[in-house]
N, C-alpha and C positions, 0 to 999 in steps of 0.2 A: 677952335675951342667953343665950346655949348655955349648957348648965350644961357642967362641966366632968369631967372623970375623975378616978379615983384618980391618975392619973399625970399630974394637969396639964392633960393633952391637949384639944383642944378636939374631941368626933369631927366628920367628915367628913360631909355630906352626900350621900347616894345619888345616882351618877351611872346615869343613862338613857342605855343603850348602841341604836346604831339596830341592828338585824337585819341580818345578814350576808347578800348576795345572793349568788346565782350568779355575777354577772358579776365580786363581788370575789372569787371562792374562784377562776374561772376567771386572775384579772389576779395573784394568788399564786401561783398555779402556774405562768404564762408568766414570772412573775419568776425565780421561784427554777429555770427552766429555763434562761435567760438568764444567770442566775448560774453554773450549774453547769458552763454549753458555753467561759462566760468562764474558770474556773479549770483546765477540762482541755485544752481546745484553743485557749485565748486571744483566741478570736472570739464576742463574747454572741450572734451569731444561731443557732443552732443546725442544723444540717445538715441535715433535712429539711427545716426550715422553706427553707431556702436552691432546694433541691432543687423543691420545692411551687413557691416563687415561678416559678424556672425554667419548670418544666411550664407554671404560665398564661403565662408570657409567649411560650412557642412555642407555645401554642395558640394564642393572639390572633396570631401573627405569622401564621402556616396560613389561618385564616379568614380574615384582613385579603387575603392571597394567595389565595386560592381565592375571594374578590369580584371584585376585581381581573380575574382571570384572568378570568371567567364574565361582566364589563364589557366589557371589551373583543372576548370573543366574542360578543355580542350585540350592539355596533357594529359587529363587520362583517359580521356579516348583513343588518344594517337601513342601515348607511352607502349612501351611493351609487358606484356604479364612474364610472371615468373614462369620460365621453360618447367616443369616439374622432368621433364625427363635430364635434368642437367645438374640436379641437387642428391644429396645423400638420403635426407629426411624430408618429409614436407606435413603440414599438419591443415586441414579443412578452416575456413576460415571460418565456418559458420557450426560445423559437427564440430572441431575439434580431434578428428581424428588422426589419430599419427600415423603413417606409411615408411618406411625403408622403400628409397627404387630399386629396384632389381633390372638388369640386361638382360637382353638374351634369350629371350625376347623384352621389352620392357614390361613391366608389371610392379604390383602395390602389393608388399607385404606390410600388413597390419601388425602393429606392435603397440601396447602397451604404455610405453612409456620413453623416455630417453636413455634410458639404462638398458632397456629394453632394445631400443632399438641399434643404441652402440654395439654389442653383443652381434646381433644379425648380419651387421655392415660387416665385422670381423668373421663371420662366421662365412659370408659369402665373398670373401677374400680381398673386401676394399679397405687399402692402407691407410685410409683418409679418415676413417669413422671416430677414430677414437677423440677427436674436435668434431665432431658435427654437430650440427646445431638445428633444429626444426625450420622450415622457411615454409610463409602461410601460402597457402594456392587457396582458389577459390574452386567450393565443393564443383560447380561446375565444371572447369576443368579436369576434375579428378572422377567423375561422374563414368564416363566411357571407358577409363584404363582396367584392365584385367587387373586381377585381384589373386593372391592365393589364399589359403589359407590363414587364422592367425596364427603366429609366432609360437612355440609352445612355452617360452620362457615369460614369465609374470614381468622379469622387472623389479624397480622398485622406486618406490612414491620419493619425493620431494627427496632427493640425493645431490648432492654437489662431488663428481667424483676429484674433479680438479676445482676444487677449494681451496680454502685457505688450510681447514684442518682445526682439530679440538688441540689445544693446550694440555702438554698430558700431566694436567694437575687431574683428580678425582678425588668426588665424595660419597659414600654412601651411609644418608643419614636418616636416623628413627627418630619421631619427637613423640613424645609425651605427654599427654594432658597435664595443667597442676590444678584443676579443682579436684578436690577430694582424693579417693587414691586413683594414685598414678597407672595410666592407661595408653595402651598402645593409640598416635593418632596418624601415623601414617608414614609411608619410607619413599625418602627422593634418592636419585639416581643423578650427582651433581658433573655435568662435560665439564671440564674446563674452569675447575673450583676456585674463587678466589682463596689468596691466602688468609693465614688467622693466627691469631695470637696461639701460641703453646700454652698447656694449662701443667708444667710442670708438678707433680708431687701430689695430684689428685687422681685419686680412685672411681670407680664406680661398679656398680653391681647390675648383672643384668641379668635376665629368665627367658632364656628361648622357650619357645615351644614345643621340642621335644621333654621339657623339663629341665636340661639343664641349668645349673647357675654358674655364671662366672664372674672371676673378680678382676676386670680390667685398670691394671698395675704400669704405666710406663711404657705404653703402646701394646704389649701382651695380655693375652686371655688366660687365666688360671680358672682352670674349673674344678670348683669345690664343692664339698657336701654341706646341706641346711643343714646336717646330724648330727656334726662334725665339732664339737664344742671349742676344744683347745684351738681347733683353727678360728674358729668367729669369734673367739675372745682374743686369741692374738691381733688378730685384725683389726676390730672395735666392730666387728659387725653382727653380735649379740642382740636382736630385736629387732635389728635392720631388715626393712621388705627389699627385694631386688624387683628395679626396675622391669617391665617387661621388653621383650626389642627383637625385633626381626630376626628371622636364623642367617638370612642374606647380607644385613651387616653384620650382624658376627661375625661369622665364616671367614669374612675376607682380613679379622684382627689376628696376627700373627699367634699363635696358640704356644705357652708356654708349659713348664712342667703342672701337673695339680697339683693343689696344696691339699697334703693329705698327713694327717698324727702320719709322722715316723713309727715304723713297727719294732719298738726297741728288742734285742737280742736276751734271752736268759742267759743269767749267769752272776758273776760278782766282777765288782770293777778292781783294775791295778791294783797292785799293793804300793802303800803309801800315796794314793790319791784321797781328798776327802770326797765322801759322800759315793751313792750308790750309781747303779748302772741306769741313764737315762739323766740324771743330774746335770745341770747346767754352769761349769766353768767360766769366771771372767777373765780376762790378761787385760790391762791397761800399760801399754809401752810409754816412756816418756816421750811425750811430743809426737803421740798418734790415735788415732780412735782406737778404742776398746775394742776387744776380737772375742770371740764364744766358740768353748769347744764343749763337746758332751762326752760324756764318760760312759763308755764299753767294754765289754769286758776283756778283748786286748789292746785295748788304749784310747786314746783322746782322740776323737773327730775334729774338724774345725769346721764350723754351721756358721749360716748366715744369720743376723739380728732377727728375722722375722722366723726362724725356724726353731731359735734358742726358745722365743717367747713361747711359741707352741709345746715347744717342750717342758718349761716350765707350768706352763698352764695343764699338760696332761701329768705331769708330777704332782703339782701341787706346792713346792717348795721353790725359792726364790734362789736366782745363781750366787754361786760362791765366788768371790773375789781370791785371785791366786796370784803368786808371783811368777815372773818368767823363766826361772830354774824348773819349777815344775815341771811345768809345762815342756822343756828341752829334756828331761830327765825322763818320759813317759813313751813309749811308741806312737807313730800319729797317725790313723788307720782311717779308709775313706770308705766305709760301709751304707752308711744313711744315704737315698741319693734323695739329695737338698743342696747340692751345690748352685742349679740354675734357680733357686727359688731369690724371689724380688725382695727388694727393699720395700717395707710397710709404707703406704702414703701417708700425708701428713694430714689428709683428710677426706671426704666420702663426700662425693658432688650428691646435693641434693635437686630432685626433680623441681621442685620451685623455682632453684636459682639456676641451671641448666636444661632446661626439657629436652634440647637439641644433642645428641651426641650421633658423633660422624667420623667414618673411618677413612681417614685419607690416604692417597697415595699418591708419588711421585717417583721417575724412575730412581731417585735414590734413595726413596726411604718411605717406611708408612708410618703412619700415626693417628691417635685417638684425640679429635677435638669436642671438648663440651664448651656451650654458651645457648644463648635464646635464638640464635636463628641461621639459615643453612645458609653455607658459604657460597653464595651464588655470586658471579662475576659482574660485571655492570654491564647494563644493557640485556640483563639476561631474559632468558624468553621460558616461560615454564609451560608445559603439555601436560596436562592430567590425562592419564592414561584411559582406556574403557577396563582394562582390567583392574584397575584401584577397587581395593577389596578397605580399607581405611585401615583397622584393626588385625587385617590378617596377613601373610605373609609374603604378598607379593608387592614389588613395587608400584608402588599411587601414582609417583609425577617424574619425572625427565625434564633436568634444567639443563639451558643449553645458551652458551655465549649468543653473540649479537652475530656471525659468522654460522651459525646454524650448527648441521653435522659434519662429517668428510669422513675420510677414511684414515683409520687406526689402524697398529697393529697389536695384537693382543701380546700379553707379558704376564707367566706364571711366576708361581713365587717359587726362585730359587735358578731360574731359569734367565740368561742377557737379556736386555733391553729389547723388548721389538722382535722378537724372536718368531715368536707365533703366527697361528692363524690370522688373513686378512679380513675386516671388518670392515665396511661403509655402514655408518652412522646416517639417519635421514632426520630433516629437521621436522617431523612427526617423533623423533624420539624411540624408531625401532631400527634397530641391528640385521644389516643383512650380511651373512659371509660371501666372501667370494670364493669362490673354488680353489684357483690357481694362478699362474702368474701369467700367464696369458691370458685367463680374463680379465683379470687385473688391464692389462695393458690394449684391453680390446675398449676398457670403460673411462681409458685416458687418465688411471690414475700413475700419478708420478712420483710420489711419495707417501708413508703415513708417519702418525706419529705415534710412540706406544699408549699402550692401555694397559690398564690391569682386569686380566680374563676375570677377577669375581667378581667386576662389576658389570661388565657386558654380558655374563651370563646370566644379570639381573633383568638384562632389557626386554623387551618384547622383541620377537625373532622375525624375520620374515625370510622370503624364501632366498635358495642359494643362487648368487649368481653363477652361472655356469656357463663357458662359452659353449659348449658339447651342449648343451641345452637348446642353445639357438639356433642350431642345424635343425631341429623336428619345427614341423606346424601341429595342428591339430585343428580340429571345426569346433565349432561353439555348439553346445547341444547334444552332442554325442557324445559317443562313451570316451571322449578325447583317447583315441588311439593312435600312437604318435607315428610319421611317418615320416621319411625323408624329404628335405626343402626341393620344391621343383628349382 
């Protein structure tokens, strides 16, 4: 047992302290540095230290990039170039120019374009072309290979033959100016129209350029005479100017009978009918609309509302109310022809609150829409033409969905769905036909969707595809005399 002290105490045993290293004199002064950058600047990492990390990490970032960098230029030194003699097409990387390869010997036919050069690949019996695709060589490489002639067939600019394809909605529409009088201001050409509201039981007047005037009634074109009184009073369109408008949308509005004064018959009317020959009869059946017949000289017609009024209007006298004995008691004789003539609209689109009217079409049906602005589909993309003439009669602009052109097939009126000539559509907005179904199938297309031929015969044309085309070359500079492909 310890002895103990004067004061009680029991002493302490000697503690064995270990030797203070380096690394803890060094881990005390990182402390107390940590400490001191915490109470001045409120961040324990210390500002060089911050600064230090910094530096190595954009060193390492530099090296990392300068490996990188010094990788990828020594793959392409050692990489391989594109074989040109192992591709379909190939195009200059720095001209730009397109090539078809040919065997047999090997060699560079110059083509034009991708349409162009599809056509050649089919023409020179490769089953592959109709997918080919341009692969870029560099002009050196392509610099030594023999060359023929160019291609004699043109091609055509910015085409998608295997696209998606236009939506076969269409519109082809005229607007109008509304300061002052109304004035032609230009005709769009709509791919792929969005839809629009029906403007049922509204009229409009319009004045082609040859001078006609017609009076678009319920999707049809009546064409009538300015001269013509009893018709423009029947109508309400006494004083009324007709709009001007394109003959190109016209044409394409389904044309109905004219409205023209009936040329009534001499003679005296029935016996026991009232009133004379030309006179306008009513019938009111219980529990149906009122009906109108006119009175000839061997018996009663039955005429449509808008034909009656005409007729009243060239009499002069107002129809006579009859009962339905009469009328069964009389012969009923179908001389006038006014059977297809329309029902009157309920009112006359003015150019202030419509400037826009547009003839649309779908393979099921066509129709006249008026409002202020052209049915163009979202994302759509508009080409103003070089041939926009504004006021005259050729189409100004080509609207075209977000999918560009493709290939259509044309659809006449009266004629199925799709029927027609093949068309490829370029997202420049011009129409090239194809010839035949093996060009068709030389340019990879796989499908189209219809169209209606009076609006593609709006477009601007370019040349035809042809595969029989693509067999000739010709030189550039001469009198392009076409000759057979070596």
């Amino acid at each position: 047992m310890p002895a103990r002290l004067a004061s009680g105490l029991v002493p302490r045993a000697a503690v064995t302290r270990a030797p203070v290293t380096r690394d803890h004199a060094d881990a005390y002064r990182y402390g107390l540095r940590r400490l001191e950058s915490a109470l001045v600047s409120g961040d324990p990492v210390p500002l060089h230290e911050q600064i230090r990390s910094q530096r190595r990490a954009a060193f390492a970032g530099v090296l990392v990039a300068l490996l990188a960098l010094g990788g990828v230029a020594i793959y392409a030194l050692i990489a391989p170039r594109p074989d040109w003699t192992r591709q379909l097409l190939v195009v200059g990387d720095r001209s730009g120019s397109m090539y078809v390869v040919a065997h047999d010997p090997d060699r560079l036919v110059p083509v034009a374009n991708l349409a162009a050069g599809r056509l050649v690949l089919a023409a020179l019996g490769n089953g592959g072309g109709a997918t080919a695709v341009p692969v870029v060589v560099r002009d050196e490489d392509l610099a030594p290979v023999p060359r023929t002639p160019t291609a004699a067939i043109a091609g055509a600019v910015a085409v998608h033959p295997d696209g998606p394809g236009i939506p076969p909605r269409w519109s082809v529409c005229d607007r109008t100016t509304t300061a002052g009088r109304p004035r032609p201001a230009g005709t769009t050409v709509v791919a792929g129209a969005a839809a629009t509201e029906p403007t049922p039981g509204v009229g409009v007047l319009l004045a082609v350029p040859d001078g006609g005037t017609y009076a678009v009634i319920e999707g049809h074109r009546h064409r009538i005479g300015l001269s013509d009184r009893p018709v423009l009073a029947a109508l309400g369109l006494a004083g009324r100017s007709a709009r001007p408008a394109s003959s190109g949308m016209v044409s394409g509005i389904p044309e109905g009978l004219p409205l023209v004064t009936p040329e009534l018959p001499a003679g005296r009317g029935p016996a026991g009918v009232p009133g004379r020959v030309g006179d306008v009869l009513t019938v009111t059946p219980i529990g149906a609309p009122g009906r109108y017949y006119v009175v000839l000289p061997d018996g009663l017609q039955e005429v449509p509302a808008l034909a009656a009024q005409v007729l009243a209007a060239t009499t002069g006298r107002e129809p006579v109310e009859v009962g339905t004995g009469l009328v069964a008691s009389v012969p009923l004789v179908d001389t006038l022809d006014v059977a297809g003539w329309p029902a009157p609209p309920t009112r006359w689109a003015e150019p202030a609150d419509a400037p826009v009217v547009c003839w649309t079409w779908t393979p099921e049906a066509t129709s006249v829409q008026l409002g202020d602005r052209i049915p163009a589909p979202d994302q759509a993309v508009v080409i103003d033409l070089a041939q926009a003439d504004g006021p005259g009669d050729r189409v100004d602009a080509v609207v075209l969905g977000p999918g560009g052109g493709g290939p259509v097939r044309s659809t006449a009126p009266g004629q199925p769905s799709g029927t027609g000539s093949l068309w490829l559509i370029s997202a420049t907005g011009v129409g090239y036909g194809v010839a035949d179904h093996p060009s068709a199938a030389a340019l990879g297309i796989n499908g189209a969707e219809p169209a209606p031929e009076a609006a593609l015969r709006l477009l601007p044309t370019g040349p035809a595809l042809d595969l029989a085309a693509a067999a000739r070359v010709v030189d550039v500079g001469t009198s392009a005399i076409p000759r057979a492909a070596p």
